[in-house]
N, C-alpha and C positions, 0 to 999 in steps of 0.2 A: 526415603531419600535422605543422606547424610546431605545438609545444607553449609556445611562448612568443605568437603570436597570440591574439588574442582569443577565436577562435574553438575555439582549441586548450584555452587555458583553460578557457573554458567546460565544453567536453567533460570534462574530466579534473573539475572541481566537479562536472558532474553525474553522471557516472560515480561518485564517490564517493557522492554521497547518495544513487542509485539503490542502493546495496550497502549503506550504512547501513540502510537503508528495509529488505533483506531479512534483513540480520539482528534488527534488531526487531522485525518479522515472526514469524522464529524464536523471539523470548525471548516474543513474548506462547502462541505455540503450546504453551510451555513451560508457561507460566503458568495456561494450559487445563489441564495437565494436573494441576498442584500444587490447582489446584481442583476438579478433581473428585473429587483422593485424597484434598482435603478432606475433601470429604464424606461419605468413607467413616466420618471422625473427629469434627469438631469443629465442621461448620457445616451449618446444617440443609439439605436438599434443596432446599429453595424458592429461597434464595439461593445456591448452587451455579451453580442453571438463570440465575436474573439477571443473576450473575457471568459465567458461559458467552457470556451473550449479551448482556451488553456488550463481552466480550473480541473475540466476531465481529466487533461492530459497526466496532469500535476498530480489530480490523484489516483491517476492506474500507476505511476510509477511509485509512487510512496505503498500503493497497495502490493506490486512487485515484490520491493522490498520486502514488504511487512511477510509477504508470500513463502521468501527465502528465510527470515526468520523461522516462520511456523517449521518450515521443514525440518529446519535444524533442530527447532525444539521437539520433535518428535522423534528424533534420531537420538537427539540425549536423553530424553526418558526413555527410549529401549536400552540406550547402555546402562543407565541407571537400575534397570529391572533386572540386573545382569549380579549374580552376585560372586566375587567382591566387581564391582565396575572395571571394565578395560583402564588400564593406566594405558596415559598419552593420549587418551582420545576428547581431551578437554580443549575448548578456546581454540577451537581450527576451524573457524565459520568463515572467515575468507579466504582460508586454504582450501575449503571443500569447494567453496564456490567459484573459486579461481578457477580450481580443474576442471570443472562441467563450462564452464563460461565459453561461452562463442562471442562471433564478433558481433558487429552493430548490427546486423541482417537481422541477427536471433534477438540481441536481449529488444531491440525496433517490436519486434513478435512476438516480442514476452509480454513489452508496456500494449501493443494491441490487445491480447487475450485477456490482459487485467483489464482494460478501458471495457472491455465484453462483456464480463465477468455482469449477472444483475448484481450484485451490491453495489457494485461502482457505477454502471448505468446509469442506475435512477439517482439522481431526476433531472442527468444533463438534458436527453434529449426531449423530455415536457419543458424542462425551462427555455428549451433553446424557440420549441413551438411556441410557446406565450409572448416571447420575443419575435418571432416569423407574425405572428396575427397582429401587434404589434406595426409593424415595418408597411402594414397594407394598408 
């Protein structure tokens, strides 16, 4: 990979924000968890569960993201494997994904699929049960 090309660029930006993406990932999983110890303490169960699961929510769409990322970075290393590289085919990651983009129905089905997805699963719904045994 020539790293000063466009396409080299590219890669190495979205390689970074695809890692950014998984460590925020980590800090909100984290964030699950200071919430549920929450509630062992100082905030009532009912808000625990709503915090729980907006923290899901929060992170099936950052993982979406992160999702459309990977693609794109897999699309730019096969042009990259291409010799010499397609010119013009650099920096069109929201051109590409403008085109395929549907309305609020779909990307609603996209952030579902990611909240599905086991990485992202775990450990809403164990933390959301520690909180349910909790509430009884």
């Amino acid at each position: 990979m020539e790293p000063s090309s466009p396409l080299g660029h590219e890669w190495a930006t979205l390689q970074q924000d695809h890692e950014r993406h998984e460590r925020t990932a980590a800090g909100i999983k984290i964030a699950a968890v200071v919430v549920t110890a929450a509630g062992f303490v100082a905030v009532p169960e009912w808000a625990s569960v709503l915090l729980l699961g907006t923290l899901w929510i929060q992170e099936a769409m950052l993982r979406t993201v992160q999702g459309r990322l990977g693609d794109r970075l897999l699309l730019v290393e096969s042009l990259l494997a291409k010799t010499p590289p397609p010119a013009g085919e650099a920096y069109r990651f929201h051109t590409a994904w403008n085109a395929q983009r549907g309305g609020v129905a779909s990307l609603l089905v996209e952030y579902l699929r990611s909240a599905l997805r086991p990485t992202v699963l775990f450990p809403y719904p164990a933390l959301m049960a520690i909180v349910a045994i909790l509430m009884l």
